[in-house]
N, C-alpha and C positions, 0 to 999 in steps of 0.2 A: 828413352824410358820405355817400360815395358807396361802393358795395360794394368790397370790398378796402383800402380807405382806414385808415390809421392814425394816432394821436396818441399823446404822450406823457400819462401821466395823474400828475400830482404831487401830487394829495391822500393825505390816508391812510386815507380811507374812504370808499368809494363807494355810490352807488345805484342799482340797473337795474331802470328801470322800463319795463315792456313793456308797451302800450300799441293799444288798437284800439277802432274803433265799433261798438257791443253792439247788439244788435238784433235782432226776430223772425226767426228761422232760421238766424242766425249762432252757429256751433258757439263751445262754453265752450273756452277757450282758458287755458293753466295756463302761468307761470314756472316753470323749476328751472335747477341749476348742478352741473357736474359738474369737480371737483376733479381734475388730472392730475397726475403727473411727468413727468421728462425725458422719460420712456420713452412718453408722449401715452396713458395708463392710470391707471384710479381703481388703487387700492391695495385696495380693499374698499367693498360696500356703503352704508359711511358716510361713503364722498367725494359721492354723491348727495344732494344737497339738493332738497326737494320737499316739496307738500302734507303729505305724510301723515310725513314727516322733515325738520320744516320749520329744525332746528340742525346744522348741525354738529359735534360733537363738541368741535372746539378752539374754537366760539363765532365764527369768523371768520367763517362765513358761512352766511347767518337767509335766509329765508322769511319775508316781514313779512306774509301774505296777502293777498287779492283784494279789489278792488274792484271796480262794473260798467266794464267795460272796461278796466282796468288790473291789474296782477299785478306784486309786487316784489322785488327783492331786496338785502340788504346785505352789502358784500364790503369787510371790514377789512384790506387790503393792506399796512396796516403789520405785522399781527402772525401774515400767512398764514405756516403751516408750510414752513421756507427749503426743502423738496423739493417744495414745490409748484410747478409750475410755468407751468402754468395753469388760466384759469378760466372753461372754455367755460361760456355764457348762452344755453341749449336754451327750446323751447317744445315743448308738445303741443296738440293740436284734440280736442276729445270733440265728438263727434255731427258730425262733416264735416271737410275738409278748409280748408286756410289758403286756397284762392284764391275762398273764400265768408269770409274775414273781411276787412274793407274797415278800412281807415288803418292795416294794421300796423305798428309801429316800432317805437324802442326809444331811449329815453331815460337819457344819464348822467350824474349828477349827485353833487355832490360831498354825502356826507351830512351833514355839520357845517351845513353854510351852505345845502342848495339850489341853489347854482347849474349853471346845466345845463352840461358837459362839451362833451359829443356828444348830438344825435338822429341817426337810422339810419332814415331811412323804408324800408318793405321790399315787396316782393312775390311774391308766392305762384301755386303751381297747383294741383296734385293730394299735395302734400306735407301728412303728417297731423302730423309733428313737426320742429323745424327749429332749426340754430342761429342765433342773431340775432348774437352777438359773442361776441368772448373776448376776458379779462385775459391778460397777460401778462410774463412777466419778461424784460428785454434790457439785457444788460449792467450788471445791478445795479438800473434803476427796473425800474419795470412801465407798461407800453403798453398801449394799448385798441385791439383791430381790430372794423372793420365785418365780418364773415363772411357772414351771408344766404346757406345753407347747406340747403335742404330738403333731407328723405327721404321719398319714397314710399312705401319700405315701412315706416314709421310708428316708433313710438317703439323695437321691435325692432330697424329697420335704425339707428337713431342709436346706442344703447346697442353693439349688436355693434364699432363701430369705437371703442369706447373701452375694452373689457375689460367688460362687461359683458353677462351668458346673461339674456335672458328666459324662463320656464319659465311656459309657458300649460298648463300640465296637473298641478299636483300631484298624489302621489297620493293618494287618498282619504282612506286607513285612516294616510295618515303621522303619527308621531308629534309630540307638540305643539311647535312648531317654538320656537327662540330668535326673539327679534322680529327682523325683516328688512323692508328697505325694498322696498314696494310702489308697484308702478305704473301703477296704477289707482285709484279711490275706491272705500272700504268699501262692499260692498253693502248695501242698508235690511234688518235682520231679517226673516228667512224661513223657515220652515218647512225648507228645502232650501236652503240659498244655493249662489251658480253660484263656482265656484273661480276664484279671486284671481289673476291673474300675478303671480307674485314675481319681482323682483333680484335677484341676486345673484351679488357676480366672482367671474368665474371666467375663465379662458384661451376666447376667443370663437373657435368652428370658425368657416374663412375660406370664404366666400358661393362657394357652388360657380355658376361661371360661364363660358361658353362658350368656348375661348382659341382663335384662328384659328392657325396653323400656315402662315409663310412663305415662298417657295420660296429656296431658298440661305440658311438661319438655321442649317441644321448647318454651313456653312463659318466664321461668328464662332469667336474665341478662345472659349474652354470659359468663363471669370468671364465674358464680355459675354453669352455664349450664356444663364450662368445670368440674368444682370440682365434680360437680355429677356423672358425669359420668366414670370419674377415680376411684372416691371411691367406685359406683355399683361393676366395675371391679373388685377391689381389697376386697370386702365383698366376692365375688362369689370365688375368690380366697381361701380367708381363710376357705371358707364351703368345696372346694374342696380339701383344704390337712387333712380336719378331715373327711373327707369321705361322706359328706353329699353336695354334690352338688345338684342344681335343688331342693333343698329341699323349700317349701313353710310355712309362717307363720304370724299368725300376729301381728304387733309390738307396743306396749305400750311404752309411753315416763313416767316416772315420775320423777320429778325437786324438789329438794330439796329449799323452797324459805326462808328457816329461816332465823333470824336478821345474824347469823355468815357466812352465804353465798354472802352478799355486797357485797363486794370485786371482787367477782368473775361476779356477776353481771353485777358492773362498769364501769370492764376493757374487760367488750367480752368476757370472756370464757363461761359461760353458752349460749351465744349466739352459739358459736362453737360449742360447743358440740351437741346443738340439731340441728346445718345443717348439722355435721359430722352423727347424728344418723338418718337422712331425706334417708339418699343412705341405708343405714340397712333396714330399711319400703321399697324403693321403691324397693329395688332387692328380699326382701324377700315374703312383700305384693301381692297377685293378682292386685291390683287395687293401691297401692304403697300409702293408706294412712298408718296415725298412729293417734291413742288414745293418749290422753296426758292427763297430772294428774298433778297440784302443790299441795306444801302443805308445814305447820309448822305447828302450833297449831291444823289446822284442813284440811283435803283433800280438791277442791276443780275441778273438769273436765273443763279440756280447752275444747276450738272447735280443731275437729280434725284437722291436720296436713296431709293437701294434698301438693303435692309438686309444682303445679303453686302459687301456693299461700305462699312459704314457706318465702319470703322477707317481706310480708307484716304481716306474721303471727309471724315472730323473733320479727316484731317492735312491736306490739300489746299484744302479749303474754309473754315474756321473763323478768317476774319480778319479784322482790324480797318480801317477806313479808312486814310488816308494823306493829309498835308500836302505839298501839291506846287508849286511856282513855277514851276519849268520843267521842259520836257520831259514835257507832260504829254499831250501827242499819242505819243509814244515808249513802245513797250512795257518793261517794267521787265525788267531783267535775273534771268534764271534761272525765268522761269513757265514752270509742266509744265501738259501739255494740259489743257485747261477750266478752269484756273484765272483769276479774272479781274480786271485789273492793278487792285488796289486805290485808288491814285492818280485813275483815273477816278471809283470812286466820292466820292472826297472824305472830307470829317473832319463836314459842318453834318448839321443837322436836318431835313429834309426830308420826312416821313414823307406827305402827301397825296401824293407822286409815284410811290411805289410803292404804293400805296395804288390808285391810279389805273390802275397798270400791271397789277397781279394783276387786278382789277376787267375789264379790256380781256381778259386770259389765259382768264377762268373764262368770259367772252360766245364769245373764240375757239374754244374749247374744250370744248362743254357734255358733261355725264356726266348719267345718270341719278339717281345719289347725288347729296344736300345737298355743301356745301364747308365744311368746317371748315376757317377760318385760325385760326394759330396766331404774334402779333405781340409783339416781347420788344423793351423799350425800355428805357432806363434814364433817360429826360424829356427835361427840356428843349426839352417842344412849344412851339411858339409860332406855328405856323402855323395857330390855334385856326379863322378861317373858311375854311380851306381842306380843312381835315380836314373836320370839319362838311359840306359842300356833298355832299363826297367818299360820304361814308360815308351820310346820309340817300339822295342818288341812289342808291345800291347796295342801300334798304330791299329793293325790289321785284325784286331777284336771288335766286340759291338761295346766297348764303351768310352766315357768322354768322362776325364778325369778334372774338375772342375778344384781347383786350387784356392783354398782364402786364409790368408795372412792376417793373422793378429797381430796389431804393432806395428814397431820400424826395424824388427831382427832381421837379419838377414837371412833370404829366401832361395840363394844360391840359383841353381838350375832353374826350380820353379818359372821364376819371372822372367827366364830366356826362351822359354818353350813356344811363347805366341811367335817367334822372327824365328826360331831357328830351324832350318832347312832337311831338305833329305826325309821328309814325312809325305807319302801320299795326299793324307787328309791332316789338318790340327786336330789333334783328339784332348788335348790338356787348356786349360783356361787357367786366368791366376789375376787376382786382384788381391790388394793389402786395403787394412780399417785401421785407423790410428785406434780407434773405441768404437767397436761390434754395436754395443749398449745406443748408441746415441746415432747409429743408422735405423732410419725409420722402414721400418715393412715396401714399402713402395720401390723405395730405392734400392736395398738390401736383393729384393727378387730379382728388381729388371739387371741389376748388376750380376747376381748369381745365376741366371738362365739366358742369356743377353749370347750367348755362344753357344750353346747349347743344341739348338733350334738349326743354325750354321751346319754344324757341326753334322745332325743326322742327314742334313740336303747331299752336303758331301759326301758322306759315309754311302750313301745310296745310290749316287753315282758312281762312287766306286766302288762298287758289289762288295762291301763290308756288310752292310745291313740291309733286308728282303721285306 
């Protein structure tokens, strides 16, 4: 499976077996599974499963322990408690970081029988705890996604985004505690032993991080003005558990407007999505615009996307292609200035043309800052070597072409680009959302900027970017 990738899982008892090559100076490497509700929060302590809490309480889901190089776990899906709603599959590193443990992946396997599900080959950098996948429930079964998800700031930055305090300092003289799940290993008897980090939920303070301030943000409606400003928060957030805080760039919108994307049109989601990607531009951006790009048949540059203008520019700009026979040299009746006649763009797939076009924009155009594009499609590639040509020639540019799948279309090239070989640096990301709508801000960033960060460390070392 490729990062973001999903499947349906129809057994009723699984195996996730984590998996890597053990070897002198490669850090011990631990499974655990963290138990959520609706609400993306353990309920308590004992939604933590892990070495030293290797049961669950309700028995659903075991800790089977370690072997060399492997670590596992069993998730009984049939008889998981109906509020759960899911089942992130975390790792930790003792003694170094994942991008010193070589073949990480992750293996699923149905438990009754053995056979394998899903593998998840993965890679790492400076990430000390990470999640490899989650269970999930949709619509009545339960789904398995690839996530490949580090945190820099170690088993602390993971736990905080789920409802859970780590407390590296107990105090001394405290009283003998009720047993709590720990997350670290028991230290060997000692005279003095060093205190324990404990677990335990609690309501997690929100990661205090640097929020840039737009010029014309006090002119937004008062509810956009608040959503902005949460979501800046929560972008500076996700930069700072992959270790790139304060990091500066600038941000490309490109909108997939083909005939199969309607729907999405419609009902607001494309709308969504690009005021959800307005806080990415403003926190990232010096000056907090974005580049925008439609396209089907053929590319086509909107007017940039500055953020006082972002109400008027949802209404004016946020459209779908158009099926045309005739009259397709003729402008369409009733376009207000810069808007642009959809009918030229077409209803097909064509995604290596604009591809090709922003690619030309970012040579015409150079900035000091890296380029984060930001590319939303709902499939249906099939221009598989043309994208490919496309997107390897652009390795050796300063930008990082961040891929998000609407759906379960088919994503062609896209979702081969994280394993596929003969690239200096990864310059392309790609994950898929069954329903964009129903990922929450939190998740949505660390998953859309989760590479990104990688990405320029790279780029840097390999004199791509100064």
């Amino acid at each position: 499976m490729s990062k973001g990738a999903n499947l349906p899982v129809e057994s009723a008892s699984v195996r996730a077996v984590l998996g890597w090559s053990a070897g002198p100076g490669v850090p011990d490497v631990d499974a655990s599974a963290l138990l959520l509700t609706g609400s993306g929060r353990v309920r308590s302590d004992g939604d933590f499963v892990f070495y030293n809490q290797p049961r669950h309480a309700s028995g659903t889901v075991r800790h089977l322990g370690k072997q060399p190089g492997a670590d596992a776990l069993d998730v009984d899906l049939a008889t998981l408690e109906p509020e759960i709603e899911r089942v992130v599959l975390c790792a930790s590193a003792d003694g170094g970081c994942f991008g010193r443990v070589p073949g990480l992946h992750l293996r699923l396997l149905d438990a009754a029988s053995g056979a394998e599900l899903a593998r998840f080959d993965m890679t790492a950098d400076t990430e000390t705890a990470y999640i490899s996948g989650e269970l999930y429930r949709r619509a009545g079964a339960w789904k398995f996604r690839a996530v490949g998800q580090g945190y820099a700031s170690g088993l602390a930055g993971l736990a905080t985004d789920f409802g859970i305090t780590v407390d590296d300092q107990p105090p001394a003289q405290a009283p003998t505690p009720t047993p709590t799940a720990t997350a670290t290993r028991a230290p060997a008897p000692a005279p003095a032993p060093a205190p324990v980090p404990v677990v335990v939920a609690a309501p997690a303070p929100t990661p205090v991080a640097a929020v840039r301030m737009v010029k014309g943000e006090e002119q937004l409606p008062a509810d956009m003005r608040e959503r902005l400003s949460l979501r800046k928060q929560q972008v500076a957030v996700s930069l700072t558990k992959s270790g790139a805080a304060g990091v500066s760039a600038r941000v490309i919108l490109v909108l997939d407007a083909s005939g199969s994307m309607s729907t999405l049109y419609s009902r607001g989601t494309v709308a969504a999505v690009v005021e959800r990607m307005a806080a990415v531009a403003a926190q990232l951006d010096d000056d907090g615009e974005m580049q925008a790009w439609t396209f089907a048949t053929h590319p086509a540059r909107l007017p940039d996307l500055t953020i006082p203008e972002l109400p008027e520019w949802l209404r004016l700009h946020v459209r779908v292609g158009q099926m045309s026979l005739f009259g397709r040299n003729k402008p369409a009746k009733g376009l207000l200035p810069g808007q642009v006649d959809m009918r030229a763009v077409g209803f097909q797939n064509e995604e290596q043309r604009v591809i090709a076009e922003v690619r030309a924009y970012v040579r015409d155009h150079p900035v000091p800052a890296p380029t984060l594009v930001l590319f939303f499609s709902d499939g249906g590639v099939y221009r598989n070597d043309e994208i490919e040509r496309e997107l390897r020639a652009a390795v050796e540019e300063p930008v990082f072409w961040q891929f998000v799948g609407l759906g379960r279309a088919g994503f062609g090239v896209l979702e081969r680009f994280d394993t596929m070989a003969g690239r200096r640096v990864d310059n392309v990301g790609f994950f898929a959302v069954d329903d964009i709508d129903r990922l929450s801000d939190p998740e949505l960033y660390d998953r859309l900027l989760s590479e990104f960060p990688s990405w320029i460390r790279a780029a840097r070392e390999a004199g791509i970017l100064h």
